[in-house]
MOPAC internal coordinates of N, CA, C and O (Angstrom, degrees):
PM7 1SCF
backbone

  N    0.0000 0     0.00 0     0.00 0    0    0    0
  C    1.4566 1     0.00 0     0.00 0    1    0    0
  C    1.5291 1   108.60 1     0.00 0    2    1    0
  O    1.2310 1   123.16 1   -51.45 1    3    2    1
  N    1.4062 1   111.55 1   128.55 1    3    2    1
  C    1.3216 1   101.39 1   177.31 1    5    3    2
  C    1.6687 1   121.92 1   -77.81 1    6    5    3
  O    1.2310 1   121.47 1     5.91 1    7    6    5
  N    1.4269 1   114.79 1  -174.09 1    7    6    5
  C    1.2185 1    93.82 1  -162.58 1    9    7    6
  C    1.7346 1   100.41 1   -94.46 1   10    9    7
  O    1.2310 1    99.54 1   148.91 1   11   10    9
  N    1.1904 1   154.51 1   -31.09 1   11   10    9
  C    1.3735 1   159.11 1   121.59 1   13   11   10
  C    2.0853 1   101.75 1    16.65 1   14   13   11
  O    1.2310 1   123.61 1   116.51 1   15   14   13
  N    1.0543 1   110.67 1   -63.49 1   15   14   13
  C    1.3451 1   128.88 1  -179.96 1   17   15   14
  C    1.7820 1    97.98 1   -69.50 1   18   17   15
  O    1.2310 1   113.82 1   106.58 1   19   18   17
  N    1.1592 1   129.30 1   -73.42 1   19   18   17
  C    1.3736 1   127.43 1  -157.45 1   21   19   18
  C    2.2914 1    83.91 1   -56.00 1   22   21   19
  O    1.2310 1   118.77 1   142.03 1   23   22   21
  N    0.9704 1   119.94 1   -37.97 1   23   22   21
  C    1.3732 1   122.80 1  -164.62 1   25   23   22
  C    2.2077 1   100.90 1   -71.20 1   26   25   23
  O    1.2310 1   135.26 1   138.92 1   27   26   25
  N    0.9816 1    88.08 1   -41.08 1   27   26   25
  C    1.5683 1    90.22 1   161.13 1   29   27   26
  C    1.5008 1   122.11 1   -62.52 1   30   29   27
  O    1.2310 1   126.33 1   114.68 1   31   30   29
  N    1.5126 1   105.44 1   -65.32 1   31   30   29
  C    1.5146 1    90.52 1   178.78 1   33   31   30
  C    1.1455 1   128.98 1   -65.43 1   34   33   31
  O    1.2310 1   110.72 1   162.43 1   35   34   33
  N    1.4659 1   135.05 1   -17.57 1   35   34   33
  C    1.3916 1   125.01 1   177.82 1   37   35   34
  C    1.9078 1   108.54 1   -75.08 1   38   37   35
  O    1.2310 1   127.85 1   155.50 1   39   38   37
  N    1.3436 1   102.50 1   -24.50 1   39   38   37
  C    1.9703 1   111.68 1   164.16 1   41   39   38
  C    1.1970 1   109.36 1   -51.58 1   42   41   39
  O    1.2310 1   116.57 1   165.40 1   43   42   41
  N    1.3924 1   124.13 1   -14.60 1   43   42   41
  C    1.7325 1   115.91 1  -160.01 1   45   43   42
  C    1.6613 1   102.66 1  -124.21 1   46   45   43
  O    1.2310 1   122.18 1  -158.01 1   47   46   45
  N    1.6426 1   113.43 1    21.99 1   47   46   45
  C    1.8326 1   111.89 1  -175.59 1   49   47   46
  C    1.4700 1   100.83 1   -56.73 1   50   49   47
  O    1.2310 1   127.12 1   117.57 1   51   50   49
  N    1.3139 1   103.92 1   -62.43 1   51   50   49
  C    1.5926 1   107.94 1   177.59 1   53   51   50
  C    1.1782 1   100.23 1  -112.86 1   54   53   51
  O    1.2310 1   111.51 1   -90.54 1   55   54   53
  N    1.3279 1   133.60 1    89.46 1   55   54   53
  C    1.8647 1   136.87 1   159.63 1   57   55   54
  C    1.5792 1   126.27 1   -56.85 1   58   57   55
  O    1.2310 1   123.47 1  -168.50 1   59   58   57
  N    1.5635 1   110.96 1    11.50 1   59   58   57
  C    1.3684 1   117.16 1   171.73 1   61   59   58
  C    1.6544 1   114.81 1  -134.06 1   62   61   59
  O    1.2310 1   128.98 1  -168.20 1   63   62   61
  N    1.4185 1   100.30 1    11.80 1   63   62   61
  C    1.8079 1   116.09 1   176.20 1   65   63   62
  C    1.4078 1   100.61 1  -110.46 1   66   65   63
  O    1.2310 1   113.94 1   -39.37 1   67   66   65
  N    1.2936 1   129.07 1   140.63 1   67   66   65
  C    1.7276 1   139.93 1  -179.94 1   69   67   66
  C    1.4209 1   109.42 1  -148.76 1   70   69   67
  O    1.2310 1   110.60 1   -24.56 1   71   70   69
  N    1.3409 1   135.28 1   155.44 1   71   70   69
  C    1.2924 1   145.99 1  -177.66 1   73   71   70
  C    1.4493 1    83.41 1  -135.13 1   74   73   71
  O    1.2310 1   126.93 1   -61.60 1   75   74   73
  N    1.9442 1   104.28 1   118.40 1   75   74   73
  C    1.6263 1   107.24 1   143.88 1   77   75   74
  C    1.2623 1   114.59 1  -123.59 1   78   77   75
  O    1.2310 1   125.99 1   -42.21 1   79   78   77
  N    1.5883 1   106.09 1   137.79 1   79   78   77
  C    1.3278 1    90.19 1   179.37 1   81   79   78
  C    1.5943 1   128.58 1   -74.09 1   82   81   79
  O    1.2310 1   117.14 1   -39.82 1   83   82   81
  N    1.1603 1   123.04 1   140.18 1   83   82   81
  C    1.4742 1   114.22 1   169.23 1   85   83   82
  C    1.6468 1    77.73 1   120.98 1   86   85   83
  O    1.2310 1   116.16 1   175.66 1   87   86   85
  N    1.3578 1   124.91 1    -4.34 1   87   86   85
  C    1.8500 1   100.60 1  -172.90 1   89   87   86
  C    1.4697 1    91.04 1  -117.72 1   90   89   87
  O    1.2310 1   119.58 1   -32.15 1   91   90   89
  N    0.9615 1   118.41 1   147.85 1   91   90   89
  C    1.1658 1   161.12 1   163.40 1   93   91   90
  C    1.7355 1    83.81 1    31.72 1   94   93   91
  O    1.2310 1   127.71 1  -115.41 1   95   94   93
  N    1.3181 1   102.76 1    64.59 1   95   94   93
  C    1.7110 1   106.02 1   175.93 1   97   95   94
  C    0.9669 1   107.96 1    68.27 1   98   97   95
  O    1.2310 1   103.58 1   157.24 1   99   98   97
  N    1.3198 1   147.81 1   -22.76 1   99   98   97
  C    1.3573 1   131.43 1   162.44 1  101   99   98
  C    1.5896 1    89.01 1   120.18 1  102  101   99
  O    1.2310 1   108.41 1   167.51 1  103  102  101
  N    1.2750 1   139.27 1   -12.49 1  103  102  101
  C    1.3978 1   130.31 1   170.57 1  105  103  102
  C    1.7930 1   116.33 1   -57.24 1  106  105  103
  O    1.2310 1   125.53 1     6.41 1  107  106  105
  N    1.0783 1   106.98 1  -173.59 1  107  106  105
  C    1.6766 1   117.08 1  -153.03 1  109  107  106
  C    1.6061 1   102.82 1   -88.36 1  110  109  107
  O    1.2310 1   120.00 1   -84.87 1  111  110  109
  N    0.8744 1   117.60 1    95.13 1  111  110  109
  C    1.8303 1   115.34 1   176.92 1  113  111  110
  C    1.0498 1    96.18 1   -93.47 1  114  113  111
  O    1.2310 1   124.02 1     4.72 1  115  114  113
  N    1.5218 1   109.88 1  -175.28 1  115  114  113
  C    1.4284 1   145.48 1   167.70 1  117  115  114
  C    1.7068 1   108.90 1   -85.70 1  118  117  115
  O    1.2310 1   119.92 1   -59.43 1  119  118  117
  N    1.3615 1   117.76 1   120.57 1  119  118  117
  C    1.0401 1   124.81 1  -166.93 1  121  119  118
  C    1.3659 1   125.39 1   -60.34 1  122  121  119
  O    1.2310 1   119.62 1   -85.43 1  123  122  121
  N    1.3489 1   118.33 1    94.57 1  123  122  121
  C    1.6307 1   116.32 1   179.79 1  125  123  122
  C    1.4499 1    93.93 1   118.14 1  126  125  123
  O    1.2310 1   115.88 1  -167.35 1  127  126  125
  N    0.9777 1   125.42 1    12.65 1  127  126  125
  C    1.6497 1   129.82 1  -173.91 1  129  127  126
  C    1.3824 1   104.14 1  -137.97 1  130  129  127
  O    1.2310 1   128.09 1   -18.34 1  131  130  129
  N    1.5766 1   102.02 1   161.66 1  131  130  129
  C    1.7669 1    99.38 1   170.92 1  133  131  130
  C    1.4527 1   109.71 1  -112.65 1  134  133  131
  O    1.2310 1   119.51 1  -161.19 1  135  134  133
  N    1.5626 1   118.54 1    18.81 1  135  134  133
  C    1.3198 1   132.90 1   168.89 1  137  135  134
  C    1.6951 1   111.40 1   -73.82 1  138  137  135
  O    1.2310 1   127.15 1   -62.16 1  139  138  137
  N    1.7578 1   103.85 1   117.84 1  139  138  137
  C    1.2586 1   122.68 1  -161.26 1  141  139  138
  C    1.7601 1   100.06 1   -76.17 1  142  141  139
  O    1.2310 1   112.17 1   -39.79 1  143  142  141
  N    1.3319 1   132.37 1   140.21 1  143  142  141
  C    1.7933 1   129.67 1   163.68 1  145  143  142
  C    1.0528 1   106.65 1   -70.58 1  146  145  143
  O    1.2310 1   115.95 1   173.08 1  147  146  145
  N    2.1166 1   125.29 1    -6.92 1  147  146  145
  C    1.4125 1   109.58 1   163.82 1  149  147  146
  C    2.1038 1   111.34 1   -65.51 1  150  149  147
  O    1.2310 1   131.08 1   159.79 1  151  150  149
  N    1.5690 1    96.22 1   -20.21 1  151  150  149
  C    1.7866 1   101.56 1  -153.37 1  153  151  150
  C    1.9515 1    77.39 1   -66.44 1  154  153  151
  O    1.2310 1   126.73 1   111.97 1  155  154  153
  N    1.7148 1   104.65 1   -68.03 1  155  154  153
  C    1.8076 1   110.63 1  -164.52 1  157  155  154
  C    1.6816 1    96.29 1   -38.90 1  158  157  155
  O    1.2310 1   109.87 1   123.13 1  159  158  157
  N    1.2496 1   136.61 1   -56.87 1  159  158  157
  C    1.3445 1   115.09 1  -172.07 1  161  159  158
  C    1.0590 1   128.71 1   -51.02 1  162  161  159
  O    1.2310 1   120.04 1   144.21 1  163  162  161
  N    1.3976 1   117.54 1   -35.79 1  163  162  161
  C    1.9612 1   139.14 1  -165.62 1  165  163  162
  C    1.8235 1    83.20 1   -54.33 1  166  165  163
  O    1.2310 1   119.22 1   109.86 1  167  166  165
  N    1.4497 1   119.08 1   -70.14 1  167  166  165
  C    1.1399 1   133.09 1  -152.98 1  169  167  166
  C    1.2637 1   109.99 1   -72.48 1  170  169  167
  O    1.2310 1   122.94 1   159.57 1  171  170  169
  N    0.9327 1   111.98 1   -20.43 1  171  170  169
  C    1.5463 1   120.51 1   165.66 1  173  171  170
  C    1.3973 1   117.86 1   -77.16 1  174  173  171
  O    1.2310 1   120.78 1   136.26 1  175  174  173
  N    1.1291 1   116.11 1   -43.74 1  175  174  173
  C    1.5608 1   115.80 1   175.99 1  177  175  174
  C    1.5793 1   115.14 1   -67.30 1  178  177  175
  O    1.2310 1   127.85 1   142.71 1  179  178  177
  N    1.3962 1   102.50 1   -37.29 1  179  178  177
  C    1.8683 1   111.82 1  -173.59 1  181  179  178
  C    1.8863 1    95.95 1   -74.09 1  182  181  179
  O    1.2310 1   128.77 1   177.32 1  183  182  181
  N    1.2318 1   100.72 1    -2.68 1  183  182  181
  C    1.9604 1    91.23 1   177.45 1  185  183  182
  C    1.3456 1   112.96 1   105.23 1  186  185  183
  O    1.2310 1   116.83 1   165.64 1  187  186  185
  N    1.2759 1   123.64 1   -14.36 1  187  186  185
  C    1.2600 1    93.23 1   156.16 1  189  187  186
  C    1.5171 1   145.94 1   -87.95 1  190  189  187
  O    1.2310 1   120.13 1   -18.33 1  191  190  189
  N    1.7711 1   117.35 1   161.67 1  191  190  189
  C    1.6789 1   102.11 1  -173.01 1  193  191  190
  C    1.1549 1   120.66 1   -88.93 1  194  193  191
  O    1.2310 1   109.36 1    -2.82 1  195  194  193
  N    1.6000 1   137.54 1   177.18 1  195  194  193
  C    0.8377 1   126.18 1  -170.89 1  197  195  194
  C    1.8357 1   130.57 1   -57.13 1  198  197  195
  O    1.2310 1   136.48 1   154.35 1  199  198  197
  N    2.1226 1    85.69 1   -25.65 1  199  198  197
  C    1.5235 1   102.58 1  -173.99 1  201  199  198
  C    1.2973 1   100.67 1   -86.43 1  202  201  199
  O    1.2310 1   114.85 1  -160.39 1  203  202  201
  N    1.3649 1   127.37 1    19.61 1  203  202  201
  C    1.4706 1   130.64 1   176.52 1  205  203  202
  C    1.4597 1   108.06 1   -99.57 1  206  205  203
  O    1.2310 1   124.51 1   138.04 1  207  206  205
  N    1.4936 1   108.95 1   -41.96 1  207  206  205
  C    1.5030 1   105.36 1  -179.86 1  209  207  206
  C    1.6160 1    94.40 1   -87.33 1  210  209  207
  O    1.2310 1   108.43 1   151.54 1  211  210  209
  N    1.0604 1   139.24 1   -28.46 1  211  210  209
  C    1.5298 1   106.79 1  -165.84 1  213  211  210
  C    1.8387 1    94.52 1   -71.58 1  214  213  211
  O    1.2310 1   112.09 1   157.86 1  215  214  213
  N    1.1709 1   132.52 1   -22.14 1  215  214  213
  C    1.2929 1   125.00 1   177.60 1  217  215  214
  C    1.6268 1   115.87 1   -64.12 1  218  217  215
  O    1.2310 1   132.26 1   172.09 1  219  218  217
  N    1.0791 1    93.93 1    -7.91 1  219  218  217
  C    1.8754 1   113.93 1  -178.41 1  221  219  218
  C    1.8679 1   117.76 1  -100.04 1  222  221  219
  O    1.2310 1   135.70 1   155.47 1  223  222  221
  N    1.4029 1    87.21 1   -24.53 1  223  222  221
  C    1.2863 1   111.51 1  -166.62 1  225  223  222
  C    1.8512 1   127.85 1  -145.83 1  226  225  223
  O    1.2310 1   128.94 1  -129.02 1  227  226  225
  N    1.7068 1   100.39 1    50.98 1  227  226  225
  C    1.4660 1   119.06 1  -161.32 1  229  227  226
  C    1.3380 1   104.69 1   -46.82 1  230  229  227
  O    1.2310 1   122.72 1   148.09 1  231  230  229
  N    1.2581 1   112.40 1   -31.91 1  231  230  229
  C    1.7023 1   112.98 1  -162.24 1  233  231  230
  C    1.2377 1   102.70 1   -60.62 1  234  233  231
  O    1.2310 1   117.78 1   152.67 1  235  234  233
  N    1.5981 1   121.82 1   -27.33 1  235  234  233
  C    1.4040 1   128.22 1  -173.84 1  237  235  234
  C    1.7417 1   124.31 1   -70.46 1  238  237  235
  O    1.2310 1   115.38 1   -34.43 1  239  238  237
  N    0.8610 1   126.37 1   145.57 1  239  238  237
  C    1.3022 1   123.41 1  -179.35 1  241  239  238
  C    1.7739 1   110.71 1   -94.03 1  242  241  239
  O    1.2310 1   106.46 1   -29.92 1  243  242  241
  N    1.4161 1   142.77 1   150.08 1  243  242  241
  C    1.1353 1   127.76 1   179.39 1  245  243  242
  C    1.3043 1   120.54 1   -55.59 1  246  245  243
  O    1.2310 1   123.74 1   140.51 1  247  246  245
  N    1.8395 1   110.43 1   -39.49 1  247  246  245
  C    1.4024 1   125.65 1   178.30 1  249  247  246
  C    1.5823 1   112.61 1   -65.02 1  250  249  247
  O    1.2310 1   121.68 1   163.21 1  251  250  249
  N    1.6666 1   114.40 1   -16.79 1  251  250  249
  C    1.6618 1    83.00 1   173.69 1  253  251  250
  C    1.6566 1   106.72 1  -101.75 1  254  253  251
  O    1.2310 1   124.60 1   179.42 1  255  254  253
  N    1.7535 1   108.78 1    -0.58 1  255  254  253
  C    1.5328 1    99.47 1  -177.23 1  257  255  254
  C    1.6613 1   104.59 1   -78.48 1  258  257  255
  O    1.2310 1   118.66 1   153.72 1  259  258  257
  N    1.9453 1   120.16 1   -26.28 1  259  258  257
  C    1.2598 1   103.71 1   168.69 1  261  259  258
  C    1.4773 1   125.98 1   -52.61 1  262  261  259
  O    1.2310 1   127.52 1   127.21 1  263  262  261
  N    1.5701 1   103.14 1   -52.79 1  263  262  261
  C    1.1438 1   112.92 1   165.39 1  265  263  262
  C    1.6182 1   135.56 1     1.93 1  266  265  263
  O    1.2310 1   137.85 1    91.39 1  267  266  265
  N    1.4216 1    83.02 1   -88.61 1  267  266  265
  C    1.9529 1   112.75 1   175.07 1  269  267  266
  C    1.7114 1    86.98 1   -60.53 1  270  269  267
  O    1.2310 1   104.25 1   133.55 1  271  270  269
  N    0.8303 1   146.66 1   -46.45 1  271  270  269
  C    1.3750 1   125.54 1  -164.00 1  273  271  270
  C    1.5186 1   102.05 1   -69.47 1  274  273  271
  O    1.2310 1   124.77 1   121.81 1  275  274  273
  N    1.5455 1   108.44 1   -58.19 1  275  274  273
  C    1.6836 1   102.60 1  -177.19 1  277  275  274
  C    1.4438 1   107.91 1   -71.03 1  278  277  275
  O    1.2310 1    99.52 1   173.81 1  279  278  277
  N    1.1557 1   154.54 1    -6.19 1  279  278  277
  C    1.0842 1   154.90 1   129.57 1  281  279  278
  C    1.5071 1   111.88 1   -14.89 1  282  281  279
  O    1.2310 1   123.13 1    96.48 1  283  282  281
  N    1.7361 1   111.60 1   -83.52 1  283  282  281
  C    1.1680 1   131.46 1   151.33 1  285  283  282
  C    1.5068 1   136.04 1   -28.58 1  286  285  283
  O    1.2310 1   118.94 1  -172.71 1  287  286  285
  N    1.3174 1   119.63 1     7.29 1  287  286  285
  C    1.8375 1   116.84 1  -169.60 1  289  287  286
  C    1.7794 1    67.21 1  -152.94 1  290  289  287
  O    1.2310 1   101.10 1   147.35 1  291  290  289
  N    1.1134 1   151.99 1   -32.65 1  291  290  289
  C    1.4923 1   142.63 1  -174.91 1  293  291  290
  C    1.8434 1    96.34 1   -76.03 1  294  293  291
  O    1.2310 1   111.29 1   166.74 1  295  294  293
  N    0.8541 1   134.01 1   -13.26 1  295  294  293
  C    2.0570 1   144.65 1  -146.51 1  297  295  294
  C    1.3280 1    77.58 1  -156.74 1  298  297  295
  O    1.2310 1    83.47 1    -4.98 1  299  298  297
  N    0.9137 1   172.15 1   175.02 1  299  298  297
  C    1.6364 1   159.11 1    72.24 1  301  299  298
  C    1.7238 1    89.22 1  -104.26 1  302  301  299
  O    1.2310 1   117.31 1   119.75 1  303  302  301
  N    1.4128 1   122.73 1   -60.25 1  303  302  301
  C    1.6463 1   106.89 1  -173.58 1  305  303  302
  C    1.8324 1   121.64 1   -53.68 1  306  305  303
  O    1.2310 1   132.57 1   135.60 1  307  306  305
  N    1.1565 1    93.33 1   -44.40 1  307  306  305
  C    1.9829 1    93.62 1   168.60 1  309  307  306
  C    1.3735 1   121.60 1   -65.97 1  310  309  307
  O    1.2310 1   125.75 1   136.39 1  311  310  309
  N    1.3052 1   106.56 1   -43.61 1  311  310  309
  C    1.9525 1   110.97 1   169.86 1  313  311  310
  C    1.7097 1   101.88 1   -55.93 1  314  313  311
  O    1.2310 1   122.90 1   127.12 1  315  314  313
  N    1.2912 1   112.04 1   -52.88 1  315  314  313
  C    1.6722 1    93.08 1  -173.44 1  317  315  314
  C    1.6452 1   103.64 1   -68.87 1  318  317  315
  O    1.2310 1   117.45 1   167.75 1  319  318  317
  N    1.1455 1   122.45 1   -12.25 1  319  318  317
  C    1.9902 1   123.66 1  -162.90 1  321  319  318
  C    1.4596 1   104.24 1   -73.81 1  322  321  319
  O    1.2310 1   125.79 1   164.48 1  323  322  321
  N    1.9800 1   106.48 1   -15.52 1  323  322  321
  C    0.8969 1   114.48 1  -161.20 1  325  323  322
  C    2.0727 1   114.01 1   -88.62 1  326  325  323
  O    1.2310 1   125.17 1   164.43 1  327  326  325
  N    1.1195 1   107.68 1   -15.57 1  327  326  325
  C    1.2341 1   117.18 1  -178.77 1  329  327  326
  C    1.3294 1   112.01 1   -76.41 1  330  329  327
  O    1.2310 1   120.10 1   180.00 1  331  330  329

């Protein structure tokens, strides 16, 4: 594998989690959104499923609410550092 390629795939662990700076503090959103993976965890922990928030949150796709969750249990000590 060249090295161009090995530099791609590690860009794509979570391909629906992004840090910009200047957005919403620079913490881990949902890509193309200003919805924080601290908000998808909150709701996840209080019980709801994922097909609960995308019903909350159509714009979302299921794959980026898994996402932010495995995002979230991959980070779990900085996502909570974050509250």
């Amino acid at each position: 594998m060249k090295r161009g390629q090995i530099k791609k795939a590690l860009k794509t662990e979570h391909p629906y989690v992004e840090r910009v700076p200047g957005v919403c503090g620079g913490v881990p959103i949902i890509k193309g959104t200003r919805i924080a993976v601290r908000l998808i965890a909150a709701l996840v922990k209080s019980g709801l499923t994922p097909e609960d928030i995308l019903r909350d949150y159509p714009h979302l796709s299921l794959a980026q609410i898994y996402d932010a969750v495995s995002f979230y249990f991959d980070h779990k000590e900085e996502i909570e550092g974050e509250v």
